[in-house]
VOZADREN-135193 format. One line per field, with one value per residue (C-alpha): residue in three letters; z, y, x. Coordinates in steps of 0.25 Angstrom, whole numbers, plus 5000, padded with zeros to 4 digits. Last residue first. Layout:
BEGIN
residu: [ALA, ...];
Z: [Z, ...];
Y: [Y, ...];
X: [X, ...];
This chain:
BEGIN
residu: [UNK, UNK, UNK, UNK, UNK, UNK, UNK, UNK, UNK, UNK, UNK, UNK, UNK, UNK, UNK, UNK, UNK, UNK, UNK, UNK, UNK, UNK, UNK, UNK, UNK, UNK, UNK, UNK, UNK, UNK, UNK, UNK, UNK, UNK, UNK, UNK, UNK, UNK, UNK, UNK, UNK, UNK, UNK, UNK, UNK, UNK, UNK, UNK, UNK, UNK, UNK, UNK, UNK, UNK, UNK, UNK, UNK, UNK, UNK, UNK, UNK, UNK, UNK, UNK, UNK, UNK, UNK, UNK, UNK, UNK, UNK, UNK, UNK, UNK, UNK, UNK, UNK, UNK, UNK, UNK, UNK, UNK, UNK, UNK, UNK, UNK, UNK, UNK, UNK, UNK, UNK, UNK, UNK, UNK, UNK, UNK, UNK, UNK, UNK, UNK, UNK, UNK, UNK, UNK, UNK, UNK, UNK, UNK, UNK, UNK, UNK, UNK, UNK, UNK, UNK, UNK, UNK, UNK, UNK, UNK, UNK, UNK, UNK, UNK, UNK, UNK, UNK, UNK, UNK, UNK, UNK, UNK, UNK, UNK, UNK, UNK, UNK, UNK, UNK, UNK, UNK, UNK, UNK, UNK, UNK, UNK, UNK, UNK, UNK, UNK, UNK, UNK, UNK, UNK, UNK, UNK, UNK, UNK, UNK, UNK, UNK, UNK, UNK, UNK, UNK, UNK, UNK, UNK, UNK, UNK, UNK, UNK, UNK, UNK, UNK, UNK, UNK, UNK, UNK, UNK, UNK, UNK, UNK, UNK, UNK, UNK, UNK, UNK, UNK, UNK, UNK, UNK, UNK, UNK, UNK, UNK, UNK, UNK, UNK, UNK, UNK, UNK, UNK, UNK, UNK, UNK, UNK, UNK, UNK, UNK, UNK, UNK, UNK, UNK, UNK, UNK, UNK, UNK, UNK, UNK, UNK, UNK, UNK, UNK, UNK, UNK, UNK, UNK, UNK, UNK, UNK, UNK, UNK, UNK, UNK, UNK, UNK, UNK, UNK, UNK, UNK, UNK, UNK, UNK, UNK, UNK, UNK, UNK, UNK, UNK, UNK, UNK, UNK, UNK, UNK, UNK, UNK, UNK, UNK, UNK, UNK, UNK, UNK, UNK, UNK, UNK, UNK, UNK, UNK, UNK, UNK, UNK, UNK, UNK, UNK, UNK, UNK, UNK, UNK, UNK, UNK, UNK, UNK, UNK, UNK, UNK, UNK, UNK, UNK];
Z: [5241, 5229, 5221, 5218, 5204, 5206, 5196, 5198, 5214, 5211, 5203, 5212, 5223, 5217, 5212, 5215, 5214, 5200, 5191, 5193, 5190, 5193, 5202, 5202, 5214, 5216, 5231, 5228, 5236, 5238, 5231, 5230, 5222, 5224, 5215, 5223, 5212, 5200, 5196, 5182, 5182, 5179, 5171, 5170, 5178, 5187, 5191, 5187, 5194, 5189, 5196, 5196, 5202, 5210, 5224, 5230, 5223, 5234, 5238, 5244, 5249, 5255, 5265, 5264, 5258, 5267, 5264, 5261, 5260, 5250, 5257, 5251, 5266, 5263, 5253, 5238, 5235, 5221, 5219, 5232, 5235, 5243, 5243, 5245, 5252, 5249, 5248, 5237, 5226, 5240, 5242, 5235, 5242, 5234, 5229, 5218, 5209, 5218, 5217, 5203, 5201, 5212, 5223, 5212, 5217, 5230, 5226, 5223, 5228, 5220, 5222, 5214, 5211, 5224, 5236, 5244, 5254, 5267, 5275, 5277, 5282, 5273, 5272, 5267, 5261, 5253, 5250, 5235, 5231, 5218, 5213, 5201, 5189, 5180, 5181, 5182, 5197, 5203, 5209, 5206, 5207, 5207, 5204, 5201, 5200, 5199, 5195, 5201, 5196, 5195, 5206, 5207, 5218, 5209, 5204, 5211, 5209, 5214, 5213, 5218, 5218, 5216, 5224, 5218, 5217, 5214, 5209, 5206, 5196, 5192, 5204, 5215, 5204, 5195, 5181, 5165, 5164, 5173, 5167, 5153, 5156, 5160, 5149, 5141, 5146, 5149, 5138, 5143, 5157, 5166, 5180, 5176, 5188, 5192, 5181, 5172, 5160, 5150, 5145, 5157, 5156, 5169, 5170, 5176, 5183, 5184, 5195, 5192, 5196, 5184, 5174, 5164, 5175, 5180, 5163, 5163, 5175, 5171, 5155, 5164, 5172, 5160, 5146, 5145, 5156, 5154, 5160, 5167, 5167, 5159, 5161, 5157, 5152, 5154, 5138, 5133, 5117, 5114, 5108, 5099, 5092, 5098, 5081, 5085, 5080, 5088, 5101, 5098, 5095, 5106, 5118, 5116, 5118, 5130, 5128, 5129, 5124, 5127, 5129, 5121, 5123, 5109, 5110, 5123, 5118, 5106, 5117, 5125, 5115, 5108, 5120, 5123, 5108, 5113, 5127, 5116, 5107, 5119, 5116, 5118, 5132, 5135, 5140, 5138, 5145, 5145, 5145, 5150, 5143];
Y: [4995, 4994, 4983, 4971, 4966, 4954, 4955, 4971, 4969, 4960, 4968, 4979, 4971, 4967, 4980, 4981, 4996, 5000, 4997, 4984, 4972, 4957, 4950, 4935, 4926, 4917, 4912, 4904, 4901, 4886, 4873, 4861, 4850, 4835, 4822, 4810, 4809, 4813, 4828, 4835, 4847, 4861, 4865, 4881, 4887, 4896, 4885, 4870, 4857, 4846, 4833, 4818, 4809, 4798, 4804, 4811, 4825, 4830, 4846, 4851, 4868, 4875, 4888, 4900, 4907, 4906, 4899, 4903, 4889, 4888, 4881, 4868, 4861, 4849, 4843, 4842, 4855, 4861, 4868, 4869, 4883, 4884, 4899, 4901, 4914, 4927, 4940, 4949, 4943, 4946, 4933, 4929, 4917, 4903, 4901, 4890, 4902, 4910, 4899, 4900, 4914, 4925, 4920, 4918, 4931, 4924, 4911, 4898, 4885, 4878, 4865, 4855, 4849, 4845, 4836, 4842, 4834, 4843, 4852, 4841, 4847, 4852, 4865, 4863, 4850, 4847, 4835, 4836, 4826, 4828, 4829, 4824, 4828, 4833, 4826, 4834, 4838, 4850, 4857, 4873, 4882, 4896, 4909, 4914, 4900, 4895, 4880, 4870, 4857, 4843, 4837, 4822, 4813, 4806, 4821, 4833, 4847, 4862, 4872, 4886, 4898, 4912, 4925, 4939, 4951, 4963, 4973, 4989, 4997, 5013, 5016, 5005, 4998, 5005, 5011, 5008, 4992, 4993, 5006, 5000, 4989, 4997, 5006, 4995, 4987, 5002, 4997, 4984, 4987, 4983, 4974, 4960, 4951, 4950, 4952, 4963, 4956, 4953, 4964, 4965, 4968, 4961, 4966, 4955, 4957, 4945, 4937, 4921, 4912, 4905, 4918, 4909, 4906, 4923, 4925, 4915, 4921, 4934, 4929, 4923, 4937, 4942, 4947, 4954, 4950, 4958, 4951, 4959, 4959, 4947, 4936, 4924, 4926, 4909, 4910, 4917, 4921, 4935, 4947, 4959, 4963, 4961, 4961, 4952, 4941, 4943, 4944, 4929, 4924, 4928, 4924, 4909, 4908, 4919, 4932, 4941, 4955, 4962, 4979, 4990, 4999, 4998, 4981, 4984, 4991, 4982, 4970, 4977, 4982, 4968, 4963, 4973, 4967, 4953, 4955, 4965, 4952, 4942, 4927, 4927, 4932, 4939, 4940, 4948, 4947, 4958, 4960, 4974, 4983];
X: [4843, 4854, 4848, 4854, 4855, 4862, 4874, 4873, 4876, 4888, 4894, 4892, 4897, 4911, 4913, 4928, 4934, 4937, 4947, 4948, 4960, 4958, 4968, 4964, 4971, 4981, 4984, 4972, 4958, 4959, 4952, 4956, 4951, 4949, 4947, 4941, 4930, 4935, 4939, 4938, 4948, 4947, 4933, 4934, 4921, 4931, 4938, 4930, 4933, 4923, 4918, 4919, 4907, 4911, 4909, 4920, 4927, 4935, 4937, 4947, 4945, 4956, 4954, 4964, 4951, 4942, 4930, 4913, 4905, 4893, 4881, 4874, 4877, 4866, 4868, 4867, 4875, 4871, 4885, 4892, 4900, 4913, 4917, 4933, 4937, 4945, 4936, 4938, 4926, 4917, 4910, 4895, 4890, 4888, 4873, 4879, 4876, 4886, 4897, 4897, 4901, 4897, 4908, 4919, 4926, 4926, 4932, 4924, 4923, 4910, 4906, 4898, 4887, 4885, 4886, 4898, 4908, 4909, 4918, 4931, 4943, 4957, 4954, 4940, 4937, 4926, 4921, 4913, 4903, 4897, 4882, 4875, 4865, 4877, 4889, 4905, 4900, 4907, 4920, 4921, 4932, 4928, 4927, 4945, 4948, 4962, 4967, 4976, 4980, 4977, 4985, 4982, 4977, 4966, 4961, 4967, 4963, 4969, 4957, 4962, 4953, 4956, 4955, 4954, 4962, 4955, 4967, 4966, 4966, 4970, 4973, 4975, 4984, 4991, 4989, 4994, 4991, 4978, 4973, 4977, 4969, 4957, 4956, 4957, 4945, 4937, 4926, 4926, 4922, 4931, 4927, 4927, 4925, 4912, 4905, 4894, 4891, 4900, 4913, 4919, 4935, 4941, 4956, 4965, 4977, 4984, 4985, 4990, 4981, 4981, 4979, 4970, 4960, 4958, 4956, 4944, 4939, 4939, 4934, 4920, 4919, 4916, 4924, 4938, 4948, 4961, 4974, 4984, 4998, 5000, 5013, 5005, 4992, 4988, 4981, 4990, 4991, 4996, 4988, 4996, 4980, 4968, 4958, 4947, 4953, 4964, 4957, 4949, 4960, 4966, 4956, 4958, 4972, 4972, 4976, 4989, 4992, 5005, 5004, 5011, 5000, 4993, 4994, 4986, 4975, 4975, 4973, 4965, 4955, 4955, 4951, 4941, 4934, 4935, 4927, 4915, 4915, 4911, 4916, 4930, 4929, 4942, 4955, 4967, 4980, 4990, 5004, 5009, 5020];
């Protein structure tokens, strides 16, 4: 008997009728259900039957993802670091993460739950990013991002100064609206409209992105993996920390954050071979010749 997570997007009737299919599915095959606080309701009423309430999905063997590349990244915070299998069901417009359409959502599960890996599925393992805070000298926490983890200004209509160290050396004190450090697989999320490169989601490497730069050195920076990232709030305007879009800490001037490719990472499940690049050839139309 498995234990398995489901998640979906609340909002989008076709993501809450999959998740009644896995949930009934899985009650038929003497399977455990669980789901977050929110998400249950919302599964009951719609008829899931057998489903538990948890919203960190302790002890699950897979976790299914039913929505966009929004619910993935929802369901990669609520595991913690922690790497579960996720199935990605897509039922939103074409993403980067999810990978099964909706109608093959049970087929897919029970292929994961009943074959083995490098036949009927295969892992991609992604890397994480680590925010650990500080506000006047105290230890906040840590958090995990599977995009980004993003530093910026808490006023509108003025900039922030961020002094960035890199591996425990001075590179430069930004003038922005903020700064961007993302993971690969974030690479074509927020960093990407603040005109940050696109990186093979497999790679391991940090990208340092300024938001609205005012200065001179507006480039985004492309660092190894193993390298640590400080950065220092200075001026007299405060600032936000977000991970993958999700408000962490407010931060004073004098605050710091660090930032550091994880040991954690995200193991999401395919059933076919990675199509990273066809993805991304769709999303921006490119032609063949």
């Amino acid at each position: 008997m498995a234990r398995v997570g489901i998640a979906i997007h609340r909002f989008r009737e076709d993501a809450v009728g999959v998740g009644v299919d896995i949930a009934s599915w899985c009650s038929a095959s003497g399977h455990e259900c669980v789901s977050s606080a929110a998400d249950l309701p919302v599964l009951s009423a719609a008829g899931a039957p057998g489903i538990e309430a948890d919203d960190e999905f302790g002890n699950v063997d897979v976790l299914v993802s039913i929505g966009g590349d929004g619910t993935m990244l929802r369901s990669v915070r609520s595991l913690a670091g922690r790497p579960v299998p996720v199935i990605g069901v897509n039922v939103g417009l074409l993403g980067y993460l999810t990978c099964v359409e909706q109608s093959s959502a049970v087929d897919a599960l029970g292929a994961f739950l009943n074959g083995e890996s490098g036949k009927q599925y295969s892992f991609d393992d992604r890397m994480l990013v680590r925010v650990r805070t500080w506000t006047g000298g105290s230890y906040l926490g840590e958090h995990f991002a599977l995009n980004e983890i993003v530093v910026e200004k808490k006023e509108t209509g003025h900039t922030v100064r961020l002094a960035v160290d890199i591996d425990g050396a001075h590179f430069t004190t930004y003038a922005a609206d903020g700064l961007i450090v993302a993971s690969p697989t974030g690479s074509t999320a927020y960093s990407m409209s603040a005109r940050g490169p696109i990186l093979s989601p497999r790679m391991r490497a940090l990208l340092v992105t300024p938001v609205s730069p005012h200065m001179l050195f507006d480039r985004a920076l492309v660092l190894d993996a193993p390298e640590k990232i400080r950065i220092e709030v200075l001026g007299h305007r405060s600032v936000n920390v977000a991970s993958d879009g999700e408000l962490v800490h407010s931060l004073r001037p004098g605050d710091v954050v660090e930032v550091d490719a994880a040991e954690e990472f995200a193991r999401f499940v395919r059933f076919e071979a990675n199509r990273f690049h066809q993805i991304l050839k769709s999303k921006f139309g490119l032609a063949d010749r």
